[in-house]
C-alpha positions as a Markdown table, in Angstrom:
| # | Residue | x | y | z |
|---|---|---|---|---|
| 1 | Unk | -77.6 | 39.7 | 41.9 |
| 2 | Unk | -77.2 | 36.2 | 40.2 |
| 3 | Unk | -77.3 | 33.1 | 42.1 |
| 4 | Unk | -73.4 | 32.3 | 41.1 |
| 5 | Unk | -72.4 | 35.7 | 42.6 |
| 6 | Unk | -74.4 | 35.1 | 45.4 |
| 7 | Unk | -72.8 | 31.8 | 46.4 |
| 8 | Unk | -69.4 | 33.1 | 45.6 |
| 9 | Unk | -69.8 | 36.1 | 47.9 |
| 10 | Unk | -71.4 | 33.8 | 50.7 |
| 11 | Unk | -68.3 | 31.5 | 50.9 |
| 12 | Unk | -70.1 | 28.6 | 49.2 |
| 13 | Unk | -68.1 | 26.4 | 47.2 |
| 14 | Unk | -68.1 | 26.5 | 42.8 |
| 15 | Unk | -68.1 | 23.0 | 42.1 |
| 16 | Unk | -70.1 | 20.6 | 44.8 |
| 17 | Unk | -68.3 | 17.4 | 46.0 |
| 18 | Unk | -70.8 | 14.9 | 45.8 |
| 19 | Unk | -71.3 | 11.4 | 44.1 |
| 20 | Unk | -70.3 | 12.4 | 40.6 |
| 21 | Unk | -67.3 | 13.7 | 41.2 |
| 22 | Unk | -65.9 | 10.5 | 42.0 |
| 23 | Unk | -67.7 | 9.0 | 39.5 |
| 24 | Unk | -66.1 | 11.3 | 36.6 |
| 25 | Unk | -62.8 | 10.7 | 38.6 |
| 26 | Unk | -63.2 | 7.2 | 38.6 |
| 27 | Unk | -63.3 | 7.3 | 34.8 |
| 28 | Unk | -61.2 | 9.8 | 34.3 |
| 29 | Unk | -58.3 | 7.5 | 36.0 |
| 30 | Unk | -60.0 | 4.2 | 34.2 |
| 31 | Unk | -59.7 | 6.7 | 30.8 |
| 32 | Unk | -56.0 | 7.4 | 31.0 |
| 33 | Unk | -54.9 | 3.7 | 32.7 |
| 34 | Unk | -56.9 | 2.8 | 29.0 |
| 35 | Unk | -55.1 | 4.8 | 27.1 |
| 36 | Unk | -51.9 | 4.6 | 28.8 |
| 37 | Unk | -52.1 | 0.6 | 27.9 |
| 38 | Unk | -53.9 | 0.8 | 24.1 |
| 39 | Unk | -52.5 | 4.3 | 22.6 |
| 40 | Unk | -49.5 | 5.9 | 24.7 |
| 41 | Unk | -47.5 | 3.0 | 25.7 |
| 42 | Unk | -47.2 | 1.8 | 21.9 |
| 43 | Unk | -46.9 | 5.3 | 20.5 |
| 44 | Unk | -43.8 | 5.5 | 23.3 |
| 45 | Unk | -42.4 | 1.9 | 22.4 |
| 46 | Unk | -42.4 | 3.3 | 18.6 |
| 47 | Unk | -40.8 | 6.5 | 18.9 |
| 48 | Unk | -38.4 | 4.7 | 21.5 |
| 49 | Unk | -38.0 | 2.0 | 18.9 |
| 50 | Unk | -37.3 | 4.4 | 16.0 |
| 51 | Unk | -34.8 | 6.5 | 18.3 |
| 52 | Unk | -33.1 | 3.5 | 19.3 |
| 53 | Unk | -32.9 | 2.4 | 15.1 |
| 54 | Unk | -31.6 | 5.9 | 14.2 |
| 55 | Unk | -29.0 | 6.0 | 17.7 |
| 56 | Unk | -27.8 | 2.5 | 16.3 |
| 57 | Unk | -27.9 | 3.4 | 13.0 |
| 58 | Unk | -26.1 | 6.7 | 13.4 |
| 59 | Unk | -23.8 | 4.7 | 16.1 |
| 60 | Unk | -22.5 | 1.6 | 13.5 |
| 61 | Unk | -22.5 | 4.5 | 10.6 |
| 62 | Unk | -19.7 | 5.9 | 12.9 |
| 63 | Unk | -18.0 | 2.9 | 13.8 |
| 64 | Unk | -18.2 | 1.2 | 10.4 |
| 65 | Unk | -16.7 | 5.0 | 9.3 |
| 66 | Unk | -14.0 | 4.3 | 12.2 |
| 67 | Unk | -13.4 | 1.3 | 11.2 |
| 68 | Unk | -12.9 | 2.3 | 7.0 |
| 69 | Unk | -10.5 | 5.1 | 8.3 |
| 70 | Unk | -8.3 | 2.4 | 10.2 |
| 71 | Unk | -8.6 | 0.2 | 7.0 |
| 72 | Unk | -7.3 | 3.2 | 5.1 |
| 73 | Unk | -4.6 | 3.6 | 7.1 |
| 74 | Unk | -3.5 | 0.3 | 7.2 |
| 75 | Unk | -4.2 | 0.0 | 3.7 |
| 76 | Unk | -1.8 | 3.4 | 3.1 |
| 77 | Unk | 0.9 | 1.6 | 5.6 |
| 78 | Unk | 1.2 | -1.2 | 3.7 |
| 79 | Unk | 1.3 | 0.5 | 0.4 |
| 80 | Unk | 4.1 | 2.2 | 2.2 |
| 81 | Unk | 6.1 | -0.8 | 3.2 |
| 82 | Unk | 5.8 | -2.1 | -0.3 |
| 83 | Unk | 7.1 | 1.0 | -2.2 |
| 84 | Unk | 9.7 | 0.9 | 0.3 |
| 85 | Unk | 10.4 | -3.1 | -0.3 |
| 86 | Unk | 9.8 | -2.1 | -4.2 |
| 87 | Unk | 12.6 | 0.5 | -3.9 |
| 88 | Unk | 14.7 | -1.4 | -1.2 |
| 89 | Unk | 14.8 | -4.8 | -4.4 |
| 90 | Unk | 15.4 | -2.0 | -7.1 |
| 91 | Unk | 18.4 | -0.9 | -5.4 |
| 92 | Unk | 19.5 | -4.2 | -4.8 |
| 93 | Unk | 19.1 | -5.3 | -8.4 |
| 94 | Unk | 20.9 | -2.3 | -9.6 |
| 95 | Unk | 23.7 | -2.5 | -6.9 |
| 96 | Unk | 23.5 | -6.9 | -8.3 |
| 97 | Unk | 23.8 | -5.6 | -12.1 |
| 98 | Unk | 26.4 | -3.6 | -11.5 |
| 99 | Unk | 28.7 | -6.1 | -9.3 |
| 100 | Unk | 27.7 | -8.4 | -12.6 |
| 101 | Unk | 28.8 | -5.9 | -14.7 |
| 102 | Unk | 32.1 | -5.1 | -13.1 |
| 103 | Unk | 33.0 | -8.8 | -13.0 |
| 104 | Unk | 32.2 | -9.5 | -16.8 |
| 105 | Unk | 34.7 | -6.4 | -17.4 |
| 106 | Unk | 36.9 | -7.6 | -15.5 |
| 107 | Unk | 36.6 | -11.4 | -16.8 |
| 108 | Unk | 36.6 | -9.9 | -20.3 |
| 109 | Unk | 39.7 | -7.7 | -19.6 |
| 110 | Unk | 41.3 | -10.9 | -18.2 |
| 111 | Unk | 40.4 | -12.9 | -21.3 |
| 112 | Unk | 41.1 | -10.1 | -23.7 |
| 113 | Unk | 45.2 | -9.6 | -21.7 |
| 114 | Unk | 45.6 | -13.6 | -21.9 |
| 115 | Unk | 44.3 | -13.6 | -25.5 |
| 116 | Unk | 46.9 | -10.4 | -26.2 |
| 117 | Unk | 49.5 | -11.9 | -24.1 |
| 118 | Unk | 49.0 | -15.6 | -25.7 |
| 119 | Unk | 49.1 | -13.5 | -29.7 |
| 120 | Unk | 52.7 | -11.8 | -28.7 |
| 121 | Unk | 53.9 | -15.0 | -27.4 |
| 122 | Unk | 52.8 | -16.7 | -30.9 |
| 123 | Unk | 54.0 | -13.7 | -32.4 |
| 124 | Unk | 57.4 | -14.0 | -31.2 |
| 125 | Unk | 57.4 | -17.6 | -31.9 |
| 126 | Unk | 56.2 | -16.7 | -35.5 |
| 127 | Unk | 58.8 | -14.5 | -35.7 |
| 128 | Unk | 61.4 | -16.7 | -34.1 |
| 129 | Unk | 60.6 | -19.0 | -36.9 |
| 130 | Unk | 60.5 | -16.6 | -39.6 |
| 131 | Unk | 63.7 | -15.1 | -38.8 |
| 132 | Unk | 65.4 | -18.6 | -38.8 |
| 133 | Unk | 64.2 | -19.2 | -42.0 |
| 134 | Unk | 65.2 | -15.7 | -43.3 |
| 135 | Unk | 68.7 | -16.5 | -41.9 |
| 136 | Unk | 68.4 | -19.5 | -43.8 |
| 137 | Unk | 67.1 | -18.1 | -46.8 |
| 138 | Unk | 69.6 | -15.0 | -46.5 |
| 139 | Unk | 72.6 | -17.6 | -46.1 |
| 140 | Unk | 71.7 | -19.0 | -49.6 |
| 141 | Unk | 71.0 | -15.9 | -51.3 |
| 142 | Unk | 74.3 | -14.2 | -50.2 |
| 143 | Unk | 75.7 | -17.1 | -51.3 |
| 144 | Unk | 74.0 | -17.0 | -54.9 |
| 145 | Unk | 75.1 | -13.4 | -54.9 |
| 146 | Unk | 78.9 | -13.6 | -53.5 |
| 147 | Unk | 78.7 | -16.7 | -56.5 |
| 148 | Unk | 77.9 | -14.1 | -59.5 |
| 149 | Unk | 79.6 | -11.1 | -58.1 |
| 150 | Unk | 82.7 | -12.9 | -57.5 |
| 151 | Unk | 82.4 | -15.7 | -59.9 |
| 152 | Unk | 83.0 | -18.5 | -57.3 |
| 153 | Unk | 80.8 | -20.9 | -55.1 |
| 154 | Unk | 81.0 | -20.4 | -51.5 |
C-alpha cells in the first residue's frame, strides 16, 4: 500500500497543523484585507457609483417625464379656458353687433317715419298753397271765360 492510504486507514490526519499553516493563514487574511482595501472596495464604490448614476438618472428621467405630463395638462387646461374665453367674447361681440344693429334700424326707421312724416306735412302745406293759388288762379280764369262766353266782365 502507499503511504497516503496508509495514513488515511490509520486515522492520521491529511494536512498537518503545524507552523505553516498559520503562516499561509496569516497571509491569506493579510491577502484579502489587501485586496479588500486596493481592488474590491473601489471596484464596489464604482459599480455602487454607476448604480446610483443610472437609479438617479432613471429616477429624474421619471420625474422630469411627470413633471412634462403635468405641464401638458396644464398647458391643455389653459388652452381650454381660452377657447372657452375665445368663444365666450365671440358670442358677446355677436350678441353686441346685433343689439348695434337692431338699434341703427330702429334709429334709421325713426329717422326715415320723421323724414316721411315731416315730407306729408310739407306736402300738405305745398298743396295748401297750391290749391290757394289754383282757387286764385281758377277765380280769374272763370272770370276770363264767363267774360267771352257771356260778353260781360264779372
Amino acid at each position: 500500500m502507499s503511504p497516503h492510504l496508509l495514513a488515511i486507514s490509520s486515522g492520521g490526519a491529511l494536512v498537518d497543523l503545524d507552523g505553516t499553516f498559520f503562516i499561509q493563514f496569516a497571509l491569506f487574511i493579510f491577502m484579502f484585507i489587501f485586496l479588500y482595501f486596493a481592488l474590491f472596495r473601489p471596484a464596489i464604490r464604482l459599480i455602487e457609483a454607476r448604480r446610483e448614476a443610472t437609479e438617479g438618472t432613471r429616477e429624474r428621467a421619471i420625474a422630469m417625464k411627470k413633471e412634462a405630463e403635468q405641464f401638458s395638462d396644464e398647458v391643455d387646461r389653459q388652452i381650454l379656458d381660452i377657447k372657452s374665453a375665445a368663444i365666450l367674447e365671440r358670442d358677446r361681440m355677436i350678441e353686441q353687433a346685433r343689439r348695434q344693429d337692431r338699434d341703427l334700424m330702429a334709429a334709421a326707421r325713426e329717422k326715415s317715419r320723421k323724414v316721411a312724416e315731416n315730407a306729408r306735412i310739407q306736402m300738405k302745406k305745398d298743396g295748401d298753397i297750391v290749391r290757394k293759388e289754383l282757387e286764385v288762379e281758377v277765380e280769374a280764369l272763370a272770370r276770363g271765360v264767363a267774360t267771352r262766353i257771356l260778353g260781360k266782365s264779372f
